[in-house]
N, C-alpha and C positions, 0 to 999 in steps of 0.2 A: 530298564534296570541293567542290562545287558550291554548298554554302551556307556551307561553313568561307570560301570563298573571298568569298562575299556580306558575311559579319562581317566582312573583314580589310580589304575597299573601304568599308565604313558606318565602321570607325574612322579610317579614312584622313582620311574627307569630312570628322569631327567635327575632326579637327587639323586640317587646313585652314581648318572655318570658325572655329574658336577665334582661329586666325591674323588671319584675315581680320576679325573681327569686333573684335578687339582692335586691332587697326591702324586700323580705319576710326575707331574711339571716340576714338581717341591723334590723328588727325588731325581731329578734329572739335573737342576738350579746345585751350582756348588754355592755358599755362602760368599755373601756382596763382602767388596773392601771395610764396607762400614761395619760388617762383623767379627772381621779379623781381632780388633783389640778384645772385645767382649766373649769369643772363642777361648781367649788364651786366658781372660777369669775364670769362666766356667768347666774349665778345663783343670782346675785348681779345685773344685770341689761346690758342693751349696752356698756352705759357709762363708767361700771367699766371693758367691754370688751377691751374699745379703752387705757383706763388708764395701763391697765395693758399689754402694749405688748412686746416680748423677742424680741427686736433688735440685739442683739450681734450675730445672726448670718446670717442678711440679710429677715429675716421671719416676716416683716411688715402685710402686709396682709391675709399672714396665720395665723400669730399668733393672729387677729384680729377673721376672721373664726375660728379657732379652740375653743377659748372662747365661742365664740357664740354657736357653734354645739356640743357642749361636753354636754351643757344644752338642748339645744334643737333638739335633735338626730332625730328624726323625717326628719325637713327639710335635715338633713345631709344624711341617708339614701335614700331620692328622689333624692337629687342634685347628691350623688356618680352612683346611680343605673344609672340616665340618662348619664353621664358620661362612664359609659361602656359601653351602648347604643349607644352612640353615637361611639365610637370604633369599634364594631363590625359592626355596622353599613357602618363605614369609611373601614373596612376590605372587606367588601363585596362587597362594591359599586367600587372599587379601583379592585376588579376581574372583567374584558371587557371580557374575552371567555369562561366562565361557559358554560360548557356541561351535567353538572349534578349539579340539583341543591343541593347536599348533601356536596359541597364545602363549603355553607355560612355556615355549622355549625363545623366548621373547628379551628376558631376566640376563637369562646367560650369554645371550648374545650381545645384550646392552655390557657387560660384565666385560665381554673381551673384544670390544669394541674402545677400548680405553688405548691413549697413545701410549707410545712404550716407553716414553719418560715414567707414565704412574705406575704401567705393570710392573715396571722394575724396582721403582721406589717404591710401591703400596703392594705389590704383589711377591716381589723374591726378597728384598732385602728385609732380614728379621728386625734389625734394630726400629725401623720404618713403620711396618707393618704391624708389630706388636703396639709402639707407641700411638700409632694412627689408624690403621687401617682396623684392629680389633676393638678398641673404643667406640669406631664409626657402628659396626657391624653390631656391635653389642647395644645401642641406641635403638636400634629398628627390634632387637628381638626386649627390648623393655617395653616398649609402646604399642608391640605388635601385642603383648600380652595382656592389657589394655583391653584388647576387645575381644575379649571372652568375656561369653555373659556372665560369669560366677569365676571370681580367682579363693584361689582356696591359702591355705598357712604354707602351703609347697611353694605356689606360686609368690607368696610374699618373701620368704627366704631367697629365691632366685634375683629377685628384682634387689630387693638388699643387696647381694653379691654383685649385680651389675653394677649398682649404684660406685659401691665402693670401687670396683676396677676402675671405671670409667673417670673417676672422680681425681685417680689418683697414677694417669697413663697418661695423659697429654692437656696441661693447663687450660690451652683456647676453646678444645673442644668439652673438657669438663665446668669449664664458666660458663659457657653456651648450654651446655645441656643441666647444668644449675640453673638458670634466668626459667628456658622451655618447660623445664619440670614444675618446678613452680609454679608455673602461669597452667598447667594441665592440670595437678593435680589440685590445687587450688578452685580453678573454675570448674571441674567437670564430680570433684566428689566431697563435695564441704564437711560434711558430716562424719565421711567416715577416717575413724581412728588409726587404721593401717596405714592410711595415707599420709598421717599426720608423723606416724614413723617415721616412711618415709622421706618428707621434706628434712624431720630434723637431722637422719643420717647422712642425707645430701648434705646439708648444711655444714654438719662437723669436718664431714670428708674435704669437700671443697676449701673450707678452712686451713686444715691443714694440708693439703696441698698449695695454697698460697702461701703459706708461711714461710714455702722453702727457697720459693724465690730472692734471689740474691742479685739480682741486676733490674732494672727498670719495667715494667712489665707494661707500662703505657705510656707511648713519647710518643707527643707529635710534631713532626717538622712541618710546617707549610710549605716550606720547599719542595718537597718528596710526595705533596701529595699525589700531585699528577703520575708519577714516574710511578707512585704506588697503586693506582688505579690501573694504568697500563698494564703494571707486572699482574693485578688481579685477572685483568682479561685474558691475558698470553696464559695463565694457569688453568682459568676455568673454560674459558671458552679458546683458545688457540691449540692448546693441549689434547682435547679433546673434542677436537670439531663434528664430529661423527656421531658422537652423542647429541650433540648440539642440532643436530640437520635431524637424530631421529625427533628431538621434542619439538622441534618445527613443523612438525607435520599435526600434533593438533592444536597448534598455532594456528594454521592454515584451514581448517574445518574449523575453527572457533570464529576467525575472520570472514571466511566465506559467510557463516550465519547471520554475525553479526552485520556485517555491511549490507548483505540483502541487494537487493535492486540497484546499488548505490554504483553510477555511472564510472566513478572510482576504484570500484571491490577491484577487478583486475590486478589496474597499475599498482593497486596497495600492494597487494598479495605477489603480484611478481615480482616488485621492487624490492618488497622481504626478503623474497629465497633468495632472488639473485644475486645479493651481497653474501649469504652463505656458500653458495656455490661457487665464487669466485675469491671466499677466504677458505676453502676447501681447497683452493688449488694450489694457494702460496703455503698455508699450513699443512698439507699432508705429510711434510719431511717430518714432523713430530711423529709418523706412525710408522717411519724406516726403522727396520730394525739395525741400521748402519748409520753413520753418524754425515747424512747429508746438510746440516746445518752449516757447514762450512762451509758450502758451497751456495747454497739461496740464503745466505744470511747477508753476503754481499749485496743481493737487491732489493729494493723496497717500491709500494706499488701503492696506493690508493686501497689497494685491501689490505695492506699489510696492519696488526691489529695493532701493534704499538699509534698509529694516528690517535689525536686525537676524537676526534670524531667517533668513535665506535663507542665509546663511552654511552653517548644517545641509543644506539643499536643493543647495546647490550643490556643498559636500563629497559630498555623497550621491549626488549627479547623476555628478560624477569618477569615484567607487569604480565603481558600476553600470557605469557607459560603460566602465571598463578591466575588469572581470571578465568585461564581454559579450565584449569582444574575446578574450581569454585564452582564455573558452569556445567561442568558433565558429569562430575562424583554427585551421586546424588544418597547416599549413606551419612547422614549427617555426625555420626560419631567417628566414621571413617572419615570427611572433609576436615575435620578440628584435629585429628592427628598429623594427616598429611598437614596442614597448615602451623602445626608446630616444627615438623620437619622444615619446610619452609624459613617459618622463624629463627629457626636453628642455622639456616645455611646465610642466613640474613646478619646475623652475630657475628659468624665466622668471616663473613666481606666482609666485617668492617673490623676487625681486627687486622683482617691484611694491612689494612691501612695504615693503623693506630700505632699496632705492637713491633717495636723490636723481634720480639722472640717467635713471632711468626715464621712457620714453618710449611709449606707447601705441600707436606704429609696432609694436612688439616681439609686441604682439598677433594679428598678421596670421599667423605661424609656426603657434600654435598652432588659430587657425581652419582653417589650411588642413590640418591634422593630423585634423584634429574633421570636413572634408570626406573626405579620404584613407580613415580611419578606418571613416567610416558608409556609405562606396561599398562598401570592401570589403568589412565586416559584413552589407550588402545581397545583394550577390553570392551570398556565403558562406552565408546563410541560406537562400536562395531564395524571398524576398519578392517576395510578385506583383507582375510588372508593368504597370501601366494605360498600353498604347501609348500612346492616343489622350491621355489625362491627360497624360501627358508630354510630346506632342508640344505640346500647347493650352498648356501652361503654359510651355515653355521659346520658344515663340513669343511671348509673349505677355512676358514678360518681355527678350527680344531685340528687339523692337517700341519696348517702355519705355524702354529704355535711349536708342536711337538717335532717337524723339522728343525724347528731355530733352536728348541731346546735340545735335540739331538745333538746337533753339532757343538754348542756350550760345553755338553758332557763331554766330547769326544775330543775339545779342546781344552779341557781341565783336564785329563787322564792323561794326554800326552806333553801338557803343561809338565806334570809333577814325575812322568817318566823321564822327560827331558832335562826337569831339574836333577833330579836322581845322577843319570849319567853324570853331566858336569862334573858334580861333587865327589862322586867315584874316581874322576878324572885330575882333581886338586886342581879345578880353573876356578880363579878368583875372580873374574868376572862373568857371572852369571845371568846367561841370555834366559828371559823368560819370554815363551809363547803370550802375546797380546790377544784380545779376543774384540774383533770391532762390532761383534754382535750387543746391542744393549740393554737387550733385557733382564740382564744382571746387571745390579747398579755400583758402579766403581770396579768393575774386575780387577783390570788392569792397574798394579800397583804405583802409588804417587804418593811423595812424601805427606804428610809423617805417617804412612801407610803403610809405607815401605817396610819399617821398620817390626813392624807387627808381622808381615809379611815374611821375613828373613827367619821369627823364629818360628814360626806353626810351620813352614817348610827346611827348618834345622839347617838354613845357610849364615853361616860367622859373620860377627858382627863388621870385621873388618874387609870383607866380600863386597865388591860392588854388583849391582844388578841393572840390568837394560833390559826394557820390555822390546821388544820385537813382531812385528806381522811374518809370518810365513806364506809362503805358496801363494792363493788362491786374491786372503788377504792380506796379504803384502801390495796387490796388484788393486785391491779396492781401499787401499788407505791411500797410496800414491793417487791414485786417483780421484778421491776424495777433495786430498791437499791441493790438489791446482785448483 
């Protein structure tokens, strides 16, 4: 009793700090280029939030939210933090045979294990995040609800509310989770009448969110398809290779079993990792918080993932990662959710393909499926766990973050002091501080960016602006550029 009671205060703590440490990062984070325009609506009032909203691609009520929160960052910080609270949360509670309770910190590690292309896109940038990242997030907490043995009229009103966000925040991922819903709540509760609700508000919702589409919403070139496949790998698997190397691991214990005796198991199994391991080494620049990509973008290698070839690796990589799961979950209502997650990230490839309007925001869904997934697989298997390794790396890693985002702050304050002077000074061309850290996504202003730019920082229209590196990096851009 005494130590069930120990795990249930050590999960507590980990939400709290997930809370806490998500909040502090969202108040450290000044707002991405991409929210400069949507600042300067919301800055105008509600009213000119609702007026002004991007229909064309399905983003009704984000694009309502995004207005709002680009002004008022604040509650956008609370609402996201709690939001990944509630994830980790939904990751832990979703583990039934924790023997050691240094599994719940498993979730958050996978969480900021993500390269700093998505931290920045699906983590600080609001327009992003709200359109992608809380759709994704609010999928696991509708299906998580799901397996309670009794949902009550509370719980039916919530699930409506998600339905409707979700439905009407980002087109690919509310078509995809319109198709999933359907096939779940269809096969898993025929009879009952809530659910029949349900479908039909999805239904509407989804509707009218396609109605607003104004441009093409599925064009396929055969041209492009290869070049479309490539670009899916570079996003799900180059971007994020680290992820990819932890759900290899029970890859690796699903292949050992299966092979058995097989005078092959080895060479399989090494042959696996080792192509990981050696696209870990070309793709790590994805996880610079500095823009080394101009520099290893000039060489290409046999790992490099744009080859064709990896296409096989990565189909290969899919099948193995869902047969491990199929073989080790052994909760059969718990297997049929995960396997609509699944289905769901199944959808969303192949829109990469398909769609124009494909957006790489859309990716973040299926990452955090690919975390979800390899916690519980972990649990499930009973993979040792190294305390101390754990504790060393998710400190160490929580350390990282909050230095890079130190200095962010500390280069937005003296950004806005330095513009200040200038303008005090009547120089019309105004040097702005660059920031080569990129876990803000677009800091550094670029047209037609600029121009949104010039007025949330009250510099005249007829002002010209040059971004600029200073000191430290000045001397890591120069360097960069050779």
């Amino acid at each position: 009793m005494k130590e069930k009671l120990k795990t249930l205060t050590f999960k507590y703590r980990i939400n709290l700090f997930v809370f806490l440490f998500f909040l502090f990062i969202g108040a450290l984070s000044p707002i991405s280029g991409a929210d400069w325009k949507s600042y300067l609506i919301g800055k105008q009032g509600l009213i000119e939030c609702f007026k002004n909203i991007n229909v064309n691609d399905g983003r009704i009520i984000s694009s309502i939210l995004i207005n709002f929160f680009s002004y008022n960052k604040i509650i956008f910080d609370i609402i996201f933090a709690l939001l990944m609270t509630e994830f980790v949360k939904i990751c832990n509670n979703m583990m039934t045979k924790v023997k050691n309770k240094y599994y719940y910190l498993y979730p958050i590690i996978g969480i900021l294990l993500v390269s700093s292309f998505m931290f920045s896109y699906n983590y600080t940038s609001i327009t992003f995040t709200v359109a992608y990242t809380f759709p994704a997030l609010m999928i696991f907490i509708y299906f998580y609800n799901f397996l309670k043995d009794e949902i009550n009229l509370f719980d039916y009103i919530k699930q409506i509310l998600t339905i409707i966000f979700i439905s009407l925040s980002s087109i690919h991922i509310a078509i995809a989770f319109f198709i999933v819903n359907l096939v779940y709540l269809i096969y898993q509760n025929k009879k009952n009448k809530m659910n029949l609700l349900l479908l039909i508000i999805n239904f509407i919702t989804i509707i009218i969110s396609l109605s607003t589409i104004k441009s093409s919403l599925f064009y396929i070139d055969s041209n492009n398809i290869t070049s479309n496949i490539s670009n899916l790998i570079e996003m799900v698997f180059s971007r994020n290779i680290l992820l990819i190397i932890l759900g290899a691991i029970p890859i690796n214990y699903y292949l050992n079993e299966k092979l058995g005796d097989n005078i092959y198991r080895r060479v399989v199994i090494t042959l696996f990792d080792s192509i990981l391991i050696f696209s870990l080494g070309y793709n790590f620049f994805h996880y610079s918080p500095v823009n080394l990509n101009l520099v290893l973008s000039k060489y290409s290698g046999i790992f490099a993932t744009e080859n064709w070839y990896y296409i096989f690796y990565f189909i290969s990589y899919i099948v193995l990662f869902v047969l491990s799961m199929n073989h080790y979950i052994q909760n059969k209502k718990m297997k049929f959710i995960l396997n609509m997650f699944n289905l769901l990230c199944l959808i969303i490839m192949i829109f990469s393909l398909i769609s124009p309007l494909f957006n790489e925001g859309n990716i973040a869904f299926i990452c955090f499926s690919l975390i979800l997934i390899t916690c519980l697989l972990a649990e499930e298997m009973n993979i040792k766990v190294y305390t101390r390794l754990t504790e060393v790396i998710l400190t160490i890693i929580v350390l990282y973050y909050i230095s890079m985002f130190g200095i962010i702050k500390y280069i937005d304050i003296t950004r806005a002091n330095y513009i200040k002077e200038q303008l005090e000074t009547n120089t019309t061309n105004i040097e702005i501080k660059a920031n080569p850290i990129f876990l803000v996504w677009q800091y550094n202003p670029d047209y037609p960016q600029s121009e949104d730019f010039k007025k949330i920082y009250k510099i005249r229209e007829d002002y010209t602006i040059e971004v600029k590196y200073f000191g430290i990096f000045e001397k890591i851009e120069k360097k960069v550029k050779k």
